[in-house]
C-alpha positions, 0 to 999 in steps of 0.5 A: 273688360269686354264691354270695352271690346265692344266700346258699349257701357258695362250696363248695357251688356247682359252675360249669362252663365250657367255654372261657374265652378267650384269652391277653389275660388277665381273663376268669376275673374279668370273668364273675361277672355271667353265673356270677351269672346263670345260678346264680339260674336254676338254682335256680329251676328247680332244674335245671342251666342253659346260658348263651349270650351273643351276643358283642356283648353279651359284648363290652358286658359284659366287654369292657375293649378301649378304643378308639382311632386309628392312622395308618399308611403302608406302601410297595410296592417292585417287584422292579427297584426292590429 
């Protein structure tokens, strides 16, 4: 996606990526926005670039987590009761 931003060919763009998250699957395509990001402020600068982005923001722009309500009860037995 974001060699097309820059209208380069997809081998010539090379992106490093310290961590990607966990095992909930998804995050190797949900980040083209920051890829995106981050190759068009390379080339302006002509230099390499650091993306950091807060994590509610990331949250708001990757997240897929819907949200949702549970009930629940749980009891506690004393050692006599058992």
């Amino acid at each position: 996606m974001f060699p097309k931003v820059l209208n380069q060919k997809f081998n010539s763009i090379n992106v490093k990526v310290r961590r990607i998250g966990g095992g909930f699957g998804g995050k190797e395509t949900q980040s083209f926005l920051f890829a995106a990001i981050s190759s068009i402020a390379a080339k302006k600068l002509n230099r390499p670039v650091k993306l950091r982005i807060d994590r509610d923001d990331d949250m708001i722009m990757t997240g897929k987590r819907h949200q949702f309500k549970f009930d629940y009860e749980f009891g506690v037995f004393s050692e006599m009761e058992k």
